[in-house]
N, C-alpha and C positions, 0 to 999 in steps of 0.2 A: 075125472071129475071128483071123486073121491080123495085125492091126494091133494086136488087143489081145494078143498075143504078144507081138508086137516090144515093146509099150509097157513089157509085164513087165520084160523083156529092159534095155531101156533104163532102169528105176527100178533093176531089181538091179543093172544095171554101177554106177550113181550109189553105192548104200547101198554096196554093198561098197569103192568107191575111200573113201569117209568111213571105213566102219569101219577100214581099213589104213593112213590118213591119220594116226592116234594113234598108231600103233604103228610108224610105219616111221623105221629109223634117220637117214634126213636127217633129219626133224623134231627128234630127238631130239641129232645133232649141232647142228641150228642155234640149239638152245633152249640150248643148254649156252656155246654160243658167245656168244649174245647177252644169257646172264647174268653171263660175264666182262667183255666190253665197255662202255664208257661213252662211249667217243668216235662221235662219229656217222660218222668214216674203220671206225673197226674195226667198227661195225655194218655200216656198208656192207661190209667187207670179208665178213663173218658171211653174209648177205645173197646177195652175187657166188658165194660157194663153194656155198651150199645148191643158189639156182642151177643151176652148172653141174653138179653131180650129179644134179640133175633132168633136168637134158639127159641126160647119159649114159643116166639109167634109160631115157626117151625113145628114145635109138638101140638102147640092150638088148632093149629089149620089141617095137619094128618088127624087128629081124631075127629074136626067137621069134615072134613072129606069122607073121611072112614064111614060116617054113618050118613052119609047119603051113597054110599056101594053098595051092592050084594054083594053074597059070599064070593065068588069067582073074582070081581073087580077085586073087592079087597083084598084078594089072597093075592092080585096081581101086583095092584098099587104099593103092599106093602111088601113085596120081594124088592120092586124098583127100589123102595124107598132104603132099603137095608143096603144094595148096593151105593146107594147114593152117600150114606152115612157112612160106609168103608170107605169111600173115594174123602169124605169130607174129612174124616178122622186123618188119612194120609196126608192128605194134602197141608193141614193143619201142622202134625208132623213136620213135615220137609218144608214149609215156610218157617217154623221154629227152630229147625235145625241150621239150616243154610242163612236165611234172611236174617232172624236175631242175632243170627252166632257172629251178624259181622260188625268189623270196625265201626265205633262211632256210633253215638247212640240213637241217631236219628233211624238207625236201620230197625230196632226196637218198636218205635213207633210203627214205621213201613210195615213191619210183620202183624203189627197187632191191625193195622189197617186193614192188610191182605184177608186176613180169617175173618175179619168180620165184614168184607162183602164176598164175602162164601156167603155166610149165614145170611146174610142178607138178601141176598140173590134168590136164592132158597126160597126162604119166607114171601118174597116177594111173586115168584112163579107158585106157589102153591096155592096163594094168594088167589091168581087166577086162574087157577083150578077149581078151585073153591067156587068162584064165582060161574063159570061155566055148569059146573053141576047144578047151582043154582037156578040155572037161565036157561 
């Protein structure tokens, strides 16, 4: 019973990060951004910004989070979270290393695309974590 809890738990964080996925204003800046661009610099450019506002949301949502834990959650929360950011820093890495370094510049774009739904994805799950602690 227990595990099918969680499992609920775990599909509704997913639905809900999708449903707010359409609606959330980085998306909405970066679509607007990447409908003025034609250069694959200013894509990229379009790209790096959505990016690092996905970060931001990222560090917003760990310290609302943070301060709705106790000490134990938190000290648990933010272990996850440090591996999560080893894994995100890597991966970041080997899509810059492999993806950009290829032929053609459209690969540029692809990579700058890839890292920024890491961060995305991210922000978005924390998102409904965030709300969960809430509710």
């Amino acid at each position: 019973m227990k595990k099918m809890f969680l499992f609920l738990i775990l599909i509704f964080m997913f639905n809900f990060s999708l449903a707010n996925a359409e609606e959330n204003p980085i998306d909405i800046e970066y679509s607007v951004c990447m409908k003025k661009e034609y250069s694959t610099a200013g894509m990229n450019n379009c790209t790096l910004e959505a990016r690092l506002k996905w970060e931001k949301e990222i560090q917003k949502n760990i310290k609302l989070i943070n301060k709705k834990l106790n000490k134990e959650q938190r000290k648990l929360f933010n272990q996850a979270n440090k591996k999560w950011e080893e894994y995100y820093n890597a991966e970041k890495q080997a899509i810059f290393d492999i993806i950009f370094n290829l032929d053609g510049t459209i690969h540029t774009n692809i990579a700058h695309a890839n890292a920024m739904s890491l961060a995305k994805e991210r922000a978005l799950y924390l998102e409904g974590f965030l709300f969960i602690l809430k509710n």
